[in-house]
C-alpha positions, 0 to 999 in steps of 0.5 A, spaced: 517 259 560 521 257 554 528 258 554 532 257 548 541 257 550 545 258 543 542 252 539 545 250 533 540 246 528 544 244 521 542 239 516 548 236 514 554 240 514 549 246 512 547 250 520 541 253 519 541 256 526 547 259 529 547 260 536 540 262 537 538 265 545 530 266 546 526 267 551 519 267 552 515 269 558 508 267 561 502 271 558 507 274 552 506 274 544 513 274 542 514 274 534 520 272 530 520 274 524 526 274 518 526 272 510 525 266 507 531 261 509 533 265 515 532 258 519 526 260 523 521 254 521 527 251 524 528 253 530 520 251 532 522 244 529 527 244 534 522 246 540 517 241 538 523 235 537 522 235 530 529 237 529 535 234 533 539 240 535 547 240 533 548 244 540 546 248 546 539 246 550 531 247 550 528 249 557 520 249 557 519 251 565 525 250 568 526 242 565 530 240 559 526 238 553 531 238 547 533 230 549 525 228 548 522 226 544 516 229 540 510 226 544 513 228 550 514 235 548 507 235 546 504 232 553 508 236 557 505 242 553 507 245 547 503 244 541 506 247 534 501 249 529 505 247 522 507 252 516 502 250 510 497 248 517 497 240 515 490 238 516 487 232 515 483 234 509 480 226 508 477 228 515 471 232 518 472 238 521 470 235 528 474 229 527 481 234 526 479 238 533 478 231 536 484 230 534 487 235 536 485 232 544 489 225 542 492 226 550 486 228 553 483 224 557 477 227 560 471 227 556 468 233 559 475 238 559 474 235 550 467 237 550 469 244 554 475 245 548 471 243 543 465 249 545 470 254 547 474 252 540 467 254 536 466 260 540 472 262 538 471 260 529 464 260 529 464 258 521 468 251 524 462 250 529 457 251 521 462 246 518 463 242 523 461 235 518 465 237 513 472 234 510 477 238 512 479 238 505 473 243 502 475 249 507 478 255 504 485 256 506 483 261 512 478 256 515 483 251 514 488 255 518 482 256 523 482 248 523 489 248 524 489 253 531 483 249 533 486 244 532 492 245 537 488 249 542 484 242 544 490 239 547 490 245 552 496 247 551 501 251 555 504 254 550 503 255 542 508 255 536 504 258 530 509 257 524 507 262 519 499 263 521 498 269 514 502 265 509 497 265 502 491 268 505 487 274 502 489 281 507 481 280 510 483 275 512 490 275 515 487 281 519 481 277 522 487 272 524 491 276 527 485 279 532 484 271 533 491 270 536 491 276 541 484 273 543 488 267 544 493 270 548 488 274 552 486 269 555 493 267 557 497 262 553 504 264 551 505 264 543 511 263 539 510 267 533 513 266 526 511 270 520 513 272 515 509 278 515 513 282 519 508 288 520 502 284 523 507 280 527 510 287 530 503 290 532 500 283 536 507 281 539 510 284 546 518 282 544 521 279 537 527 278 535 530 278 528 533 272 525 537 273 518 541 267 515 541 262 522 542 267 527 538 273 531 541 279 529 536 285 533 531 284 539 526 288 543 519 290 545 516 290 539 514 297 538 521 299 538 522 295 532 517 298 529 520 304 529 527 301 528 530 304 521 533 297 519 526 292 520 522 298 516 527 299 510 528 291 510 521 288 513 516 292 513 517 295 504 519 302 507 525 307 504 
């Protein structure tokens, strides 16, 4: 569905992403893991637009998108769950969901999302009046992906789902997202936590200093010697 051909993403004259080549499928969770400042929240950037490539080209289901704007990105189905989650905390949690249903006109496709998004979070449905803001960081990171998933998506982009939560928690959304994925929406995952991005993913690359340096099925690099000493803390 998404096909990334020797991008290049610099700020300046600094290139943060060097001739990266990607592919994600139909009904695939593929992970893209690497440390800090290996150019990975650059590389959704460049996906949803919000970063302009130095070279090469974007293909989300056959069609050039990486000479469109943002909002087109979005409308053609290509949301992007920020790093840092990026909610509206003055707003209700049912204000930030609908929010998320911006290009949706249907108002009874909103209601659907909004059921099967409270299905999926039951605590968003027991908050549902409250600010954004008063959330505990998983729940905001709950709010978050809801969010994204009432634009119907066709594909999500999830930066750093796990940064800054308590283990408990990173478990119960990683379960989330294979829920999600389930029912048959591709992912995009970039996670820091390398180990729980191998156990949910089919495919992932690894990215170090701009450009992917292994590939595979996910299950192979968990066994890889070099992914186990420098992602995964093990000698």
């Amino acid at each position: 569905m998404l096909e990334l051909s020797n991008i290049e993403v610099a700020y300046g004259d600094i290139i943060a992403v060097r001739k990266v080549s990607m592919n994600i499928g139909a009904l695939e969770v593929v992970a893209l893991i690497g440390n800090n400042g290996a150019g990975k929240t650059s590389i959704l950037k460049a996906i949803s637009g919000l970063h302009p490539l130095r070279s090469g080209s974007i293909r989300f289901m056959g069609n050039r998108i990486d000479n469109l704007p943002v909002h087109k990105i979005a409308a053609r189905g290509i949301i992007h769950v920020p790093e840092g989650r990026k909610i509206f905390s003055s707003l209700t949690v049912r204000e930030n969901l609908v929010m998320g249903a911006y290009l949706v006109r249907d108002r009874r496709a909103i209601v659907r999302e909004l059921n099967h998004v409270y299905d999926l979070f039951p605590i968003l449905r027991q908050r549902s009046s409250q600010p954004g803001g008063t959330l505990s960081g998983g729940e905001q990171q709950m709010l978050a992906i809801g969010r994204a998933l009432m634009a119907q998506p066709k594909m999500l982009l999830l930066d750093e789902p796990s940064l800054g939560l308590a283990p408990l928690l990173v478990d119960k959304i990683a379960e989330k997202i294979v829920e999600i994925a389930a029912g048959g929406l591709p992912i995009l995952l970039v996670e820091q936590n390398a180990k729980i991005a191998l156990e949910i993913s089919q495919r992932a690359y690894v990215l170090e200093t701009g450009a992917i340096t292994l590939e595979g099925r996910s299950r192979e690099l968990l066994s890889n010697e070099t992914v186990r000493k420098s992602y995964l803390g093990e000698t």
